[in-house]
N, C-alpha and C positions, 0 to 999 in steps of 0.2 A: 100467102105473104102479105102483108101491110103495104098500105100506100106511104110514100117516101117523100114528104111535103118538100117544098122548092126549098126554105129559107130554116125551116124549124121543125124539129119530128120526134114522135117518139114509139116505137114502139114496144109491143111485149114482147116478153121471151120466155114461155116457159120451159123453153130449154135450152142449152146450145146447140141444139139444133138444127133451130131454125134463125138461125143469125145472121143478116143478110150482110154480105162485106158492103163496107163504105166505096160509096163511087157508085155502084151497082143499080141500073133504073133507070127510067127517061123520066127528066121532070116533067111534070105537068103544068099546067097555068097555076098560080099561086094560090087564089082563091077556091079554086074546085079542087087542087089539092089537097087544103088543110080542111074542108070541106070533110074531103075522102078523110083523110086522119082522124079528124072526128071521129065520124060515124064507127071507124073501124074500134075507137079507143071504148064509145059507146057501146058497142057490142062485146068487145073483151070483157068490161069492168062495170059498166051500166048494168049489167043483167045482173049481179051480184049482188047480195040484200046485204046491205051494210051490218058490218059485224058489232056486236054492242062492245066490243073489246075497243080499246084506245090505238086510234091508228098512227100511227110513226112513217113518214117518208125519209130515206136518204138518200140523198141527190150530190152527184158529184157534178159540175159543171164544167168546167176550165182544168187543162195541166195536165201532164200527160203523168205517165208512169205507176208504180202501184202503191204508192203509199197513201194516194187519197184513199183505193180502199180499204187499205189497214189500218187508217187512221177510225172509218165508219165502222169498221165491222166487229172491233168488241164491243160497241156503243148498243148495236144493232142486236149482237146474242145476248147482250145484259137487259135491251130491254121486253125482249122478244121471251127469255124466263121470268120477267116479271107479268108478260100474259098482253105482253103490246100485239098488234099484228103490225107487221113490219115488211114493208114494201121498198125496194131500192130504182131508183132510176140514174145512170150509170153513161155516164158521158162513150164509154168504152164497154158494149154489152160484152163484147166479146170474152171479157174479164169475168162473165158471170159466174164459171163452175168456181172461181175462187169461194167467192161465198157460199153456195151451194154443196160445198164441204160442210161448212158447218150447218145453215140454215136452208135444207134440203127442198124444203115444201116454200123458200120464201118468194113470192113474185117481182119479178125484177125485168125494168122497162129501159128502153132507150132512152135519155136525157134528151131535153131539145138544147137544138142547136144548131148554128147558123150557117146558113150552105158556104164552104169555102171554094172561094176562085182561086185555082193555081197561077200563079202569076209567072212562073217561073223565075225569080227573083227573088233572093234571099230579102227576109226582114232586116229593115234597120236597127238598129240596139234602141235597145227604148231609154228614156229620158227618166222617168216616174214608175209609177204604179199605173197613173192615168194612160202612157201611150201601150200597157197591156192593157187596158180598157180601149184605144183608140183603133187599134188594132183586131180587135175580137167583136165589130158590130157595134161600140159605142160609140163612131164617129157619126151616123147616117139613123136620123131619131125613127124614120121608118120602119128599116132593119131592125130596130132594136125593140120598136113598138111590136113588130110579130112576135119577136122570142119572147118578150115580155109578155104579151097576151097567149101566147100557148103555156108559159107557165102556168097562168092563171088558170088557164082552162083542163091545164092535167092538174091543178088541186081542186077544181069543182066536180071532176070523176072522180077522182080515188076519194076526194074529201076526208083528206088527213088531218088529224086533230094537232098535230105536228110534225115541223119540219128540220131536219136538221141534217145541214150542209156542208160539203167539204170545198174551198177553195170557188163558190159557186155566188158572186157577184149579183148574178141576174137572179137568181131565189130568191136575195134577200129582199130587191128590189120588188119582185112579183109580189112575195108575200107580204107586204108591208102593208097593214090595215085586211088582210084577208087570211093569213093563219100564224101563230105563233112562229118564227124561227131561231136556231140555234144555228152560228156559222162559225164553223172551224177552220182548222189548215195549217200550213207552218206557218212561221216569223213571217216570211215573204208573202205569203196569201195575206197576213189579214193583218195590212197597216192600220196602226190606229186611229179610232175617230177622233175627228178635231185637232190631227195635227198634218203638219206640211207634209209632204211624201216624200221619204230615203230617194235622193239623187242616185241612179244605177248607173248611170254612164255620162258623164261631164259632157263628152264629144259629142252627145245627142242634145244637147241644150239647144240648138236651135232650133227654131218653129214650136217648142214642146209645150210655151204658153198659149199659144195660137191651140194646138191640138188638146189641153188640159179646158179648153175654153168652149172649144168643138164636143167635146166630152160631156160636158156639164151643162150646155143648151141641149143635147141630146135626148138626157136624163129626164131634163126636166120639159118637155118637149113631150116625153111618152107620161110622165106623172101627170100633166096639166090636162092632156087629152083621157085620164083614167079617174081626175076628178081629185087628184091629191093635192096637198100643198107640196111642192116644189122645193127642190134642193138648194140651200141657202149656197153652200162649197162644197165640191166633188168632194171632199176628206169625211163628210159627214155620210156617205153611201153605206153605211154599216151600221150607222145610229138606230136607224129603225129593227136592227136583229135585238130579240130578246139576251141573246147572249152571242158575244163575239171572242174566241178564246182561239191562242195561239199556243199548237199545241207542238212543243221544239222545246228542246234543251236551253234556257235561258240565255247559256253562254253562247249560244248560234243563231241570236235573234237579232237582224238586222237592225231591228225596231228597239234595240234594249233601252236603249238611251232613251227613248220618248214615249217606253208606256208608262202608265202610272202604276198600273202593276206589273212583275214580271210575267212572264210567258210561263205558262200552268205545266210547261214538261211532257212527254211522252205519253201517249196510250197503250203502247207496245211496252212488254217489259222487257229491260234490258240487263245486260250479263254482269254478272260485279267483277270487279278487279279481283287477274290473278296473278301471279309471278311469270313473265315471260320463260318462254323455253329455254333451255342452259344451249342451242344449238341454234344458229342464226337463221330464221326461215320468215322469207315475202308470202303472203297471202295477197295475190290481186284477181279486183275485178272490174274488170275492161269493158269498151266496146272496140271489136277489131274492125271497126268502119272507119276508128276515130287514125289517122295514120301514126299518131303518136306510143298509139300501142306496141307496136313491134319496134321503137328504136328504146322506148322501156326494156322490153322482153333482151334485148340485143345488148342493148349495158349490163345488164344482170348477169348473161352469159359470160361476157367478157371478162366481166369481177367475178365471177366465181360463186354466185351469193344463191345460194338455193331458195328456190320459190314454187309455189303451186298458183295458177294461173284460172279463173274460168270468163273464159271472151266470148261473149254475145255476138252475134251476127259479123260481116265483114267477111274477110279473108282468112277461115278458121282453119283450113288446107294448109294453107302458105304457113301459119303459122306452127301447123304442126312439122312440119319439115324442118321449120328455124330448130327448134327445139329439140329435135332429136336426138337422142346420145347427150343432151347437155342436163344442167344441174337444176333445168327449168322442168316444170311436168305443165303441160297443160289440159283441165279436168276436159271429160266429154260432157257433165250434165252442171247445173248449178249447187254447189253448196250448200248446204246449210251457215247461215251466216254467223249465228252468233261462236257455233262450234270451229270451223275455218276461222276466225279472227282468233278465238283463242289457244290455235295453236301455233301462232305467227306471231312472229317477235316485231313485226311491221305489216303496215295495210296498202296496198297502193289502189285507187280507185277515182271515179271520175266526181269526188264529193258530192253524192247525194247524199241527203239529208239523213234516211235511215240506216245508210251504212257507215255514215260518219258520227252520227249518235254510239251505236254500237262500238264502233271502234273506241270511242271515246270513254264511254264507259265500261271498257274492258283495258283499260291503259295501254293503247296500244300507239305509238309512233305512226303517223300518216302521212303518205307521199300522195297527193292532190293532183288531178288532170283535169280541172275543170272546163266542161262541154259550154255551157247555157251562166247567163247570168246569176241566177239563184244558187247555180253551185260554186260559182264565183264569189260570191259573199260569204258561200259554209269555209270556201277554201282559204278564204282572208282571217275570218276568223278563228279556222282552227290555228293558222301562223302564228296571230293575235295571242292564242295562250300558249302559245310555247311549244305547242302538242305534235309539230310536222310543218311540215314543207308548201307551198302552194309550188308543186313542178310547172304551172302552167305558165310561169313568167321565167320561168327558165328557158335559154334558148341551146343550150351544151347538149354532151353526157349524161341524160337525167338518171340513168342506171349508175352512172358512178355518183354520181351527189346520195342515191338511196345507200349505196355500198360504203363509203364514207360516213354517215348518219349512223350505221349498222355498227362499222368496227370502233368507232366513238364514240356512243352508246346517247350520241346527241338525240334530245327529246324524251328520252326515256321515263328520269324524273320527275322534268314535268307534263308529262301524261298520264303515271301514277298519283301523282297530287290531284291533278281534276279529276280522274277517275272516283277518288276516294270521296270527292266532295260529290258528284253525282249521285253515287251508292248512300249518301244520305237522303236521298228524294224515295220517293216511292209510287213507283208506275199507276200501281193498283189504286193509290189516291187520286191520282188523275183523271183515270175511269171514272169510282167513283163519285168524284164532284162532278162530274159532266151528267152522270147518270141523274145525280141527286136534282139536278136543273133540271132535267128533262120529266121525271116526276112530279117536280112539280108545278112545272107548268102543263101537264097532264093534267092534274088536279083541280087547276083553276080554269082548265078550258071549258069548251061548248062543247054542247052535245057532237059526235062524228057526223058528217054533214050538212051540218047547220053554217051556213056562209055568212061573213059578216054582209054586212050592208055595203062599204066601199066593194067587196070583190063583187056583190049582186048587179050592182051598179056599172062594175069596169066589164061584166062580161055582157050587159044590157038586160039584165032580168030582173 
């Protein structure tokens, strides 16, 4: 097993096998830790004779869930047949067999990243963009100086000819003068340069200057000490990516109003519009931890309204007893998603991002629970065009407001009209222009590891 540095780690995995859970280990002194890191990273990947093939890292950093890496991983088989060698380092190893479906033999590491203290205390709702940076190691330029420098130093072992990032703030900053990057994500990941940051929460306005302020000495704090020029404004943290693309459905993009371009759309391809079932049926997908789930599950019964249900974690017992004998089924395994949406004349879900694309582009009505702020925006939004409900601001009956929507056939229309205007996009273009970047900035790079001179310099060599 690897050493488990205090503040920043990363290790390999060439299997899930050996996947060590989070939490797990005594830390050590920090120094003789990433020390041990090192040397261990040295011996996985050092002894390796660099391949004359064009090396590709993806790096997810920040954000939980799985669409960072659906978002990387056709990027990664498109360039992985064009003869890249392609390496992933993975905020969440434990996610690895996913890719390992398709890219079997690919090597895939632990992301670094910064030791969390439980606090037992919920986070406060963030202000900006900035207090998710203020909150994640950007307040304390120390902390941030380590993850910064171990980035560095897991591109001067693998020495990748490119980097290209999902939601991952701190790569773009690593790599700035030391290897090309590409940084993706949704709307929400990747506010644009040079402009002010989407207000998330009003109620959080206070202190948020003081802490956007803390953020941004911080930055520039770890760049001054690595020999950079210094961030003029936090909004500018993304300027230095060779490319910064927002990969979301235009109309779900937080940021619409203040890019100059739209948001480039999907890398998943999505289902076209079909004609709803002639017989009224819920497709939801829940978490049964969130308590809102079973008084959904419970108005459905009551109205009569047939649904098929699949609940994540929680109270999945309890729930199956609700249901029993009723008009409700709830699944034992997950879905296939695009197929469950379109057999359902309506979606209820807790608006993330790829199931609210889908639904969207399968014209389908959607009843909103939103958990986290980010899905608080897709669930504004989807209201926004006419397409469904945000349930989370409802405080009633949410099962009778869905049963109502149903026999009224409200949202229907216009969820088939966006739908049809979506099915004019094309997924596969998306890919492709992302691929098309990454070629050629391939083309124009350095030899595979040959380091610039800023990175030779930030790591003392």
């Amino acid at each position: 097993m690897f050493p488990r540095a205090g503040s920043a780690r990363f290790l390999a995995a060439p299997s899930t096998a050996n996947v060590r859970s989070r939490g797990s280990g005594k830390t050590a002194n920090r120094s003789e830790d990433m020390r041990g890191l090192l040397n261990a990273i040295k011996r996985v990947i050092g002894a390796e004779p660099v391949s004359s093939a064009k090396r590709v890292l993806f790096a997810w950093e920040m954000g939980a869930g799985l669409g960072h890496i659906n978002r990387l991983l056709p990027l990664a088989r498109a360039l992985s047949e064009n003869g890249c060698d392609v390496i992933f380092a993975l905020r969440v190893v434990e996610h690895a067999h996913l890719i390992r479906k398709d890219l079997p033999h690919v090597r895939i590491l632990q992301a670094p990243e910064r030791q969390r203290v439980a606090s037992g205390q919920p986070l406060p709702p963030a202000h900006t963009y900035a207090d998710l940076l203020h909150r994640t190691g950007y307040a304390h330029p120390e902390e941030l100086g380590r993850l910064v420098r171990t980035w560095i130093r897991m591109f001067e072992h693998l020495k990748p000819d490119l980097v290209v990032c999902d939601h991952s703030p701190t790569v773009v900053l690593a790599g700035s003068g030391v290897v090309p990057v590409i940084h993706l994500g949704s709307g929400f990941a990747t506010p644009p340069t040079r402009h002010r940051f989407l207000v998330l929460n009003e109620r959080a306005a206070r202190g948020a200057k003081e802490r956007q302020a803390e953020v941004l000495a911080s930055i520039r704090a770890v760049q001054t000490s690595l020999g950079r020029e210094p961030l003029e404004n936090l909004t500018d943290l993304f300027a230095s990516a060779a490319h910064h693309f927002a990969c979301c459905l235009p109309e779900l993009d937080p940021y619409r109003s203040a890019r100059r371009e739209p948001a480039i759309g999907t890398l998943a391809p999505l289902p076209l519009p079909t004609e709803l079932p002639t017989e009224p049926f819920v497709f939801g997908y829940l978490a049964g931890d969130d308590a809102r789930t079973a008084s959904v599950v419970e108005g459905l019964i009551a109205a009569n309204v047939a649904a098929g249900f699949y609940v994540r974690d929680g109270d999945v017992d309890g729930l199956k007893r609700l249901v029993s004998g009723t008009v409700v089924t709830l699944y034992d395994e997950p879905q296939r998603m695009p197929d469950a949406i379109l057999r359902s004349t309506a979606v209820v879900h807790h608006a993330g991002l790829s199931t609210t694309e889908q639904a969207l582009a399968a014209g389908r009505p959607q009843f909103l629970l939103p958990r986290y702020i980010e899905q608080e925006l897709t669930a504004e939004a989807v209201a926004r065009l006419g397409c469904g409900v945000n349930l989370g601001v409802h405080r009633g009956d949410r099962g009778a407001v869905i049963a109502r929507a149903l026999k009224s056939g409200a949202y229907q229309a216009k969820a088939r009209f966006v739908a049809e205007r979506v099915a004019e996009r094309c997924a596969s273009d998306v890919k492709e222009a992302i691929v098309s970047r990454c070629m050629d900035l391939l083309k124009g790079g350095r030899p595979a590891g040959e380091l610039t001179h800023s990175a030779k310099t930030a790591l003392g060599g």
